[in-house]
Steps between C-alpha positions, in 0.01 A plus 500: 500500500359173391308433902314822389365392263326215673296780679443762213359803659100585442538880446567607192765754504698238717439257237664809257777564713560111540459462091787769494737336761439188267578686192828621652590192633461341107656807364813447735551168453424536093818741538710258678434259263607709197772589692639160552429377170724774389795384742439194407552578105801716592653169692402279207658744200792499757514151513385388153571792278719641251743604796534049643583433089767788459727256610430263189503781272818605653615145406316433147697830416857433602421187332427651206829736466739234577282326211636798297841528611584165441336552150742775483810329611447214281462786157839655626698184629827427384575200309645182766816376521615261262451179658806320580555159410301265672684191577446191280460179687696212393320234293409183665761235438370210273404207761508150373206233577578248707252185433460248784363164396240343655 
């Protein structure tokens, strides 16, 4: 289409009928542009939307109940065991000084 134009025609309804082959070509290719720009925001609120973060949601909210249940547990838990007697270590015996003389 573009050679064509290097040699526009001199009559004027071929220069109307080649104005209107241009304007379809533009029109055409305006809708094939909106039409990938629209795939193209479909594949990036695929890739980057809400749907790619679920998965952290998902997360922040499990998360967030076990949070509560152990919030729970600890209200309703039952008192420990009595500790049994640790055992006691034996004191350290009483060491005397021996002094070397010089």
């Amino acid at each position: 289409m573009l050679d064509v134009a290097k040699s526009l025609p001199e009559d004027p309804e071929e220069l109307r009928r080649f104005t209107a082959l241009l304007l379809a070509e533009v029109k055409s290719q305006a809708m094939l542009i909106e039409k990938l720009r629209h795939q193209l925001a479909g594949h990036r609120s695929h890739r980057f939307g809400s749907s790619s973060e679920m998965i952290e949601q998902l997360q922040l909210a499990l998360e967030a109940s076990e949070i509560s249940v152990a919030r729970m547990t600890a209200k309703l838990r039952l008192p420990d065991e009595e500790e049994k007697d640790k055992p006691k270590r034996r004191p350290i015996p009483d060491l005397s000084r021996v002094r070397r003389s010089r």
